[in-house]
N, C-alpha and C positions, 0 to 999 in steps of 0.2 A: 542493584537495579533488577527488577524482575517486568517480564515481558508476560504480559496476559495474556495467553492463548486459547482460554474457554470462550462460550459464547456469551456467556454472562456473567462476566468476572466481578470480584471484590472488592472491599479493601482490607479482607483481615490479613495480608502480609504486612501493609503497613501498620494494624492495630497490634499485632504478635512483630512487632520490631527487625522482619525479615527482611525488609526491604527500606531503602532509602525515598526511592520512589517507583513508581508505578505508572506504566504506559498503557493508557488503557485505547479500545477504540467507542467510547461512550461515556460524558459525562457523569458521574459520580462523586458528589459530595459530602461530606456531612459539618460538623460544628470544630471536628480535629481537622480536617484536611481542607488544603489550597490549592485551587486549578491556576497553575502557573504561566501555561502556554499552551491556546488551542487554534488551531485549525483544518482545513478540511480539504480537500482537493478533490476531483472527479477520476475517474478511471478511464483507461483508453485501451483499446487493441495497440498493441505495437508488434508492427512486423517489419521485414527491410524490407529497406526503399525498393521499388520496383523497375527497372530499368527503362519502362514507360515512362512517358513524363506526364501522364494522367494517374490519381491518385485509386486504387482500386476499393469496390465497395466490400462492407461487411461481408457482405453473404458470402461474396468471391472467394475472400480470404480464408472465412470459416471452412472451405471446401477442399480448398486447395493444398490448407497448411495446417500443419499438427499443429495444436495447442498446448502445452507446456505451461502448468500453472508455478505463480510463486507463493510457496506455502508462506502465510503471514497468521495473525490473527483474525481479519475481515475473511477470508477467505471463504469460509461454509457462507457467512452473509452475503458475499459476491454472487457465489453459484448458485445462491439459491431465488436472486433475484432474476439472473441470467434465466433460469428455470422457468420462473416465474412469467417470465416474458416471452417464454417460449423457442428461446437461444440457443441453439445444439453448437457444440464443440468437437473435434475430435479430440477428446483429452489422453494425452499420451506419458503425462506424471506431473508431477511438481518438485521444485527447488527452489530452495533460500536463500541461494546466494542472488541477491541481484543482477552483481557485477558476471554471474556466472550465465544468468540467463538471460542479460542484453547483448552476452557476446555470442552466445546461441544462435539467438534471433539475427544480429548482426550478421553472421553468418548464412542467413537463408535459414539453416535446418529447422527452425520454429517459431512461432508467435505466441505471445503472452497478453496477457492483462497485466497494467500497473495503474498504478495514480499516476497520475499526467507530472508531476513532480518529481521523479525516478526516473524520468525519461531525458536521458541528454538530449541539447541542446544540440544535434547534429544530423539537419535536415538530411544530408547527404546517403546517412547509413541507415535512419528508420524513420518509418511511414506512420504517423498517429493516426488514428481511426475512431471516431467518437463507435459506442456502442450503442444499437438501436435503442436501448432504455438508458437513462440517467441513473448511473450509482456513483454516488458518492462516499467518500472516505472521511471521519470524523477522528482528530485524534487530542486527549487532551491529555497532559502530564499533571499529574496531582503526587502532591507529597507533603508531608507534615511541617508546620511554619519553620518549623527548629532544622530542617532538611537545609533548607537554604544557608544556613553555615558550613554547610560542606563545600571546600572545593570542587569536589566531582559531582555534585549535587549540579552544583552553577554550571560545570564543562560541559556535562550534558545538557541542561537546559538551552545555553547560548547555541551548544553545536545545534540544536532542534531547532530554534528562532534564525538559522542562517542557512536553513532548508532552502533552494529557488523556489522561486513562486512560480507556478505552472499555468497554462491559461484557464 
């Protein structure tokens, strides 16, 4: 399995037999390949919950708390829309582990950006925050018909199709 991290990714992995399939975050098709399983989530600030019991606004947030990005492949497309919309961050680095950087956040020490999908389910420890612009997260898995005989072909697929569904 190979993970797309340019901004404009391919599918010559899959045409040079490098890969079984390919996770891309943008539609791409052609006459060889099959999109197996697509969809899409929005993005959220998450930070911990606040000991108030009123929910704090973006701007607050953005002010008060480091940002900590999680490097993915959306990521340059994230910031650049964040940019775009005229959204300052104080960015203080990026990390891949998820589970690394909702325990961060968990913590107080920092806020992040996810898809509303990556966000447990536990009102108690973090605060979701819509961001003042809409970004969304587009994701489809494509792989060659013949893919789908694989065991681990199918593991991954089904483990991807039992993602939670986020709001």
């Amino acid at each position: 399995m190979v993970h797309g991290s340019e901004q404009h990714p391919t599918l010559d992995v899959l045409r040079r037999e490098l890969a079984d399939i390919l996770i891309l975050p943008t539609t791409t098709l052609d006459e060889y390949h099959v999109e197996h399983v697509r969809w899409s989530d929005a993005y959220v600030l998450v930070a911990a919950r606040s000991r108030l019991l009123t929910p704090r606004p973006f701007h607050e947030l953005c002010e008060g708390v480091r940002y900590v990005s999680w490097r993915h492949a959306g990521v340059e497309r994230l910031h650049g829309q964040l940019a775009a919309a005229q959204v300052r961050l104080s960015h203080r680095g990026e990390l891949s582990c998820v589970a690394t950087l909702l325990d961060l956040v968990g913590k107080g020490q920092c806020m992040t950006i996810l898809p509303s999908r990556l966000v447990p389910d536990d009102g108690r420890l973090f605060e979701c925050v819509r961001l003042p612009v809409q970004v969304e997260r587009s994701i489809s898995v494509i792989a060659r018909p013949g893919s789908l005989l694989s065991n681990a072909a199918n593991e991954v697929i089904e483990v991807l199709k039992r993602l939670p569904v986020g709001d």
